[in-house]
LUMTI-756759 format. One line per 5 residues: their letters; for each residue x, y, z of N, C-alpha, C, O. Coordinates in Angstrom, 3 decimals, m for minus. Layout:
REM LUMTI-756759
a = X/Y/Z/X/Y/Z/X/Y/Z/X/Y/Z ~ ...;
REM end
This chain:
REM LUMTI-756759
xxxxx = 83.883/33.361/65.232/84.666/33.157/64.032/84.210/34.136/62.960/83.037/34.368/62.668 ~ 85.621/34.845/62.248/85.092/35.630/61.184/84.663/34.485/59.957/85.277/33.442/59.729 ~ 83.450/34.977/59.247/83.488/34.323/57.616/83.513/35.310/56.672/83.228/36.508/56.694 ~ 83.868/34.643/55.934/83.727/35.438/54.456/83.349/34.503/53.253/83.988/33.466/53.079 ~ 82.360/34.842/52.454/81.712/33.919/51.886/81.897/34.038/50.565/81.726/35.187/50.158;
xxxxx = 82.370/32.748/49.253/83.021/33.014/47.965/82.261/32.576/47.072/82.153/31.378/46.809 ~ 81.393/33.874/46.264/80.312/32.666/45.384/80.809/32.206/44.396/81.490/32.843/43.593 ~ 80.545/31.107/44.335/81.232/30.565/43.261/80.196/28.889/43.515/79.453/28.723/44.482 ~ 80.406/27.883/42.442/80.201/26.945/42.799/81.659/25.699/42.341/81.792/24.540/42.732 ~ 82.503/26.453/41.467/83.375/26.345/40.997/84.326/25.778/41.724/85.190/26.654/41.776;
xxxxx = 84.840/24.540/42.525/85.845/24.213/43.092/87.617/24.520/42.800/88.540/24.924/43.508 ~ 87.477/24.073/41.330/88.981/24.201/41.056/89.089/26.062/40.912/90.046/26.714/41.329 ~ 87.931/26.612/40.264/87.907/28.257/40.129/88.017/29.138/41.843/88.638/30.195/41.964 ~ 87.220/28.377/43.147/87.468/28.509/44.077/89.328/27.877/44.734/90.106/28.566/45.395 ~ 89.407/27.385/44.573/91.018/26.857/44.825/92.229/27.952/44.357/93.225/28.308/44.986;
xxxxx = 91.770/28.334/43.050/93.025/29.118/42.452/92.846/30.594/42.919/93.605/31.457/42.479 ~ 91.432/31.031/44.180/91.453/32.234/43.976/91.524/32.124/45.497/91.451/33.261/45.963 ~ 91.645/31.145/46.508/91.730/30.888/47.906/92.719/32.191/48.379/92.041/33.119/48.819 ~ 93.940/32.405/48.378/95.248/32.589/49.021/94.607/34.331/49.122/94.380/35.017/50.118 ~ 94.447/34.654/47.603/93.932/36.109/47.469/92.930/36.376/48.291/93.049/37.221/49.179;
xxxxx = 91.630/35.566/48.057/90.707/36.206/48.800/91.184/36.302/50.635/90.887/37.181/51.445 ~ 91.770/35.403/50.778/92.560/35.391/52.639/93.045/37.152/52.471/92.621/38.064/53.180 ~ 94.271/37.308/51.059/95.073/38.439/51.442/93.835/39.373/51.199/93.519/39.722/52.336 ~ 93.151/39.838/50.497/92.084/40.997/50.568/91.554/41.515/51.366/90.844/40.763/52.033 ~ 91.547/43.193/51.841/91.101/43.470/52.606/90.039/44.101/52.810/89.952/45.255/52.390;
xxxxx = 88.846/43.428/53.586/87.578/43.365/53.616/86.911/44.092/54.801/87.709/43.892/55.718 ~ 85.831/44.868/55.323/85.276/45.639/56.059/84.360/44.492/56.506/84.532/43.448/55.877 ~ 83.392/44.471/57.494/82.498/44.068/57.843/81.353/44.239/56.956/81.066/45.426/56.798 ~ 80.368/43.139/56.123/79.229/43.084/55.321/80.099/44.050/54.164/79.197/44.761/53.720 ~ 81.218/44.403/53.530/81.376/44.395/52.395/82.093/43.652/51.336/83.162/43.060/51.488;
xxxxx = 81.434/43.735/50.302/81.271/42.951/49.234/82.441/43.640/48.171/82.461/44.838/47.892 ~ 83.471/42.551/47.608/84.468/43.013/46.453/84.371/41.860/45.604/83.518/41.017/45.878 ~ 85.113/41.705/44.625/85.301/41.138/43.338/86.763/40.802/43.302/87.691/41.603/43.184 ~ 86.852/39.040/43.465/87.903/38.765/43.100/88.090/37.391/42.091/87.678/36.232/42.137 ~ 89.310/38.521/40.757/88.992/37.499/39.268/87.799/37.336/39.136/87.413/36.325/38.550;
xxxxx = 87.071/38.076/39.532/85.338/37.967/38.964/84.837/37.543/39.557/83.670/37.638/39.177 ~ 84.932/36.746/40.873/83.962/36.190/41.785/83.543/37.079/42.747/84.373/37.884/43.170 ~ 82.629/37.090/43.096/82.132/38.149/44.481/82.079/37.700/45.836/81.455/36.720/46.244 ~ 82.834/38.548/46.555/83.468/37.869/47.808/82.443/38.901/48.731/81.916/39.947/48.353 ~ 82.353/38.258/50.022/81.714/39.126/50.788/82.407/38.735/52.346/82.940/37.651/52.579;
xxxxx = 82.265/39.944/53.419/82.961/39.529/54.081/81.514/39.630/55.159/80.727/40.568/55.292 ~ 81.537/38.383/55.781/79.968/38.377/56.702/79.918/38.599/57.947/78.911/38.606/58.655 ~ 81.274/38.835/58.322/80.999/39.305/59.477/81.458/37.818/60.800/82.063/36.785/60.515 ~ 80.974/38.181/62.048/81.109/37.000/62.772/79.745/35.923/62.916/78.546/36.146/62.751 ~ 80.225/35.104/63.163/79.088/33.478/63.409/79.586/33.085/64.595/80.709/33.053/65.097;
xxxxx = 78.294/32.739/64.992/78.863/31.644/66.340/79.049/30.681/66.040/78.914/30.222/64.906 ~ 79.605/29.845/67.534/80.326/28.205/66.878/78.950/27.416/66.580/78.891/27.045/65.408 ~ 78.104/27.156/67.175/76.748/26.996/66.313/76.731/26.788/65.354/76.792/25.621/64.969 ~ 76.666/27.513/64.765/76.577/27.886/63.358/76.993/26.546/62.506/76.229/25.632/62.198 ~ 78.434/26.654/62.190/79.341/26.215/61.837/79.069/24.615/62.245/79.309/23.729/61.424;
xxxxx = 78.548/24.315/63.583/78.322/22.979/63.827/76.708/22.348/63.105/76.489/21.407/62.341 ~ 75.909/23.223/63.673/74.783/23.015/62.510/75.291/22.341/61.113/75.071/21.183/60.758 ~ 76.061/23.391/60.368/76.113/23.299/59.071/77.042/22.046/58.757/77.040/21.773/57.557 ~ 77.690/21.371/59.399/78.343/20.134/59.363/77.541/19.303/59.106/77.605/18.677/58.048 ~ 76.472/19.068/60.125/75.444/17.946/60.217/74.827/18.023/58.726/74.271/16.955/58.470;
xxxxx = 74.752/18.915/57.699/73.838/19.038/57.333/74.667/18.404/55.547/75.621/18.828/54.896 ~ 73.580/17.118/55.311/73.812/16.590/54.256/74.800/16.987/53.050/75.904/16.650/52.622 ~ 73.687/17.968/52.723/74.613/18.520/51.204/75.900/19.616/51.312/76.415/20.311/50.436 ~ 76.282/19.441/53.139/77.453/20.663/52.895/78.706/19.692/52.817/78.795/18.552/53.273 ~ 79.658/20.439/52.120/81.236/19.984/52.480/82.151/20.716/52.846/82.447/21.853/52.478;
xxxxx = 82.741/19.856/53.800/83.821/20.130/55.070/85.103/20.649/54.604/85.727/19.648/54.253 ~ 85.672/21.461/54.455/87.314/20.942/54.311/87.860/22.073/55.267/87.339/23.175/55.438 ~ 89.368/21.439/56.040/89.939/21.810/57.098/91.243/21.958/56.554/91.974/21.253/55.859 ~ 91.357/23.648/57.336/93.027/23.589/56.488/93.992/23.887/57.731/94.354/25.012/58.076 ~ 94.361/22.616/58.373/94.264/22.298/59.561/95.612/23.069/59.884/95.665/23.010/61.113;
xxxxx = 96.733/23.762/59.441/97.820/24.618/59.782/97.490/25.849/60.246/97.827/26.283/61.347 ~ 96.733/26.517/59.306/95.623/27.586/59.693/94.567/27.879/60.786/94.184/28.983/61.174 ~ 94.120/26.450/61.264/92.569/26.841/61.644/91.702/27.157/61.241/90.903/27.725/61.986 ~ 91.482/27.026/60.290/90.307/27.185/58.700/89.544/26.125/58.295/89.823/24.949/58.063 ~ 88.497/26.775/58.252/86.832/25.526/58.072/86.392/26.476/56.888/86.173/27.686/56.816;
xxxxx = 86.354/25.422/55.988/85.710/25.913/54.799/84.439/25.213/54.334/84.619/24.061/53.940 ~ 83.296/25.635/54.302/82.063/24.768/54.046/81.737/24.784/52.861/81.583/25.960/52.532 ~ 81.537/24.076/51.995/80.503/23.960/50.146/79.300/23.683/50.515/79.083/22.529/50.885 ~ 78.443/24.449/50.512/76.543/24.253/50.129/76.448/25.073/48.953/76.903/26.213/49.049 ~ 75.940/24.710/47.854/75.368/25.488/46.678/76.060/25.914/46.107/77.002/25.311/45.594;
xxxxx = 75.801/27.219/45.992/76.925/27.878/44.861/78.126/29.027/46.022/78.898/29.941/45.729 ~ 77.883/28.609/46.881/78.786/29.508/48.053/79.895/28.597/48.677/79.738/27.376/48.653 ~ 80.994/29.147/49.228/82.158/28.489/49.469/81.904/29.679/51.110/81.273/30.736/51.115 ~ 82.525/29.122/52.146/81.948/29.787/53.444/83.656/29.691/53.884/84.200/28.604/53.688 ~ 84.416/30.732/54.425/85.397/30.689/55.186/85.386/30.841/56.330/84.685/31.803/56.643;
xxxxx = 85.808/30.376/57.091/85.067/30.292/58.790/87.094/30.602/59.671/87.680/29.689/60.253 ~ 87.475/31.511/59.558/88.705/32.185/60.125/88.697/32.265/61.638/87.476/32.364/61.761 ~ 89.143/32.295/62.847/89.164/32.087/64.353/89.612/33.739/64.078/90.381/34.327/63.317 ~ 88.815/34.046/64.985/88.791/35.909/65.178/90.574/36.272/65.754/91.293/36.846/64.937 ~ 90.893/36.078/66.495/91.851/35.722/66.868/93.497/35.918/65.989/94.513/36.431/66.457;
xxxxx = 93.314/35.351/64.684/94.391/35.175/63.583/94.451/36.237/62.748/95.435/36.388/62.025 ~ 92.990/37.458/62.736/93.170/38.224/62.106/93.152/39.755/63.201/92.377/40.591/62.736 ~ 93.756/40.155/64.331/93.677/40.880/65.363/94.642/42.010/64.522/95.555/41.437/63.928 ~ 94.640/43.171/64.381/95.613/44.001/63.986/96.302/44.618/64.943/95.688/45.574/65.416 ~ 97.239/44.442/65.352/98.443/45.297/66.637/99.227/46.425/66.267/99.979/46.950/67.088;
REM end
């Protein structure tokens, strides 16, 4: 799974800048600015990963279940977890 990670800790400031950061186009490990937040694109994770970070107390889940999109909240980071797959260029 690709992620791309949105710092912010800002929920409703993360919400209004969701759609954009999807449309932005991002390189592997680089970092842009969107509406002022700093987006980074991290590259791939294994499913691991992603399952770890479920278990784990202080994160939150949300599924944007039309998509296939796992979005995690720990701290001040918002984690996009994309299926490699949805973003293939032909």
């Amino acid at each position: 799974m690709k992620c791309i990670s949105v710092y912010t800790s800002d929920f409703e400031l993360f919400s209004d800048i969701y759609e954009k950061v999807l449309e932005t186009p991002l390189q592997e490990n680089e970092e842009k600015q969107v509406e002022g937040v700093v987006v980074t694109e991290s590259g791939s994770v294994p499913e691991n990963y992603l399952s770890r970070m479920k278990q784990r107390p202080e994160v939150v889940v949300m599924k944007v279940k039309d998509k296939d999109i796992t979005i995690l909240q720990h701290r001040d980071v918002f984690e996009i977890f994309i299926p490699e797959t949805e973003n293939m260029v032909h």
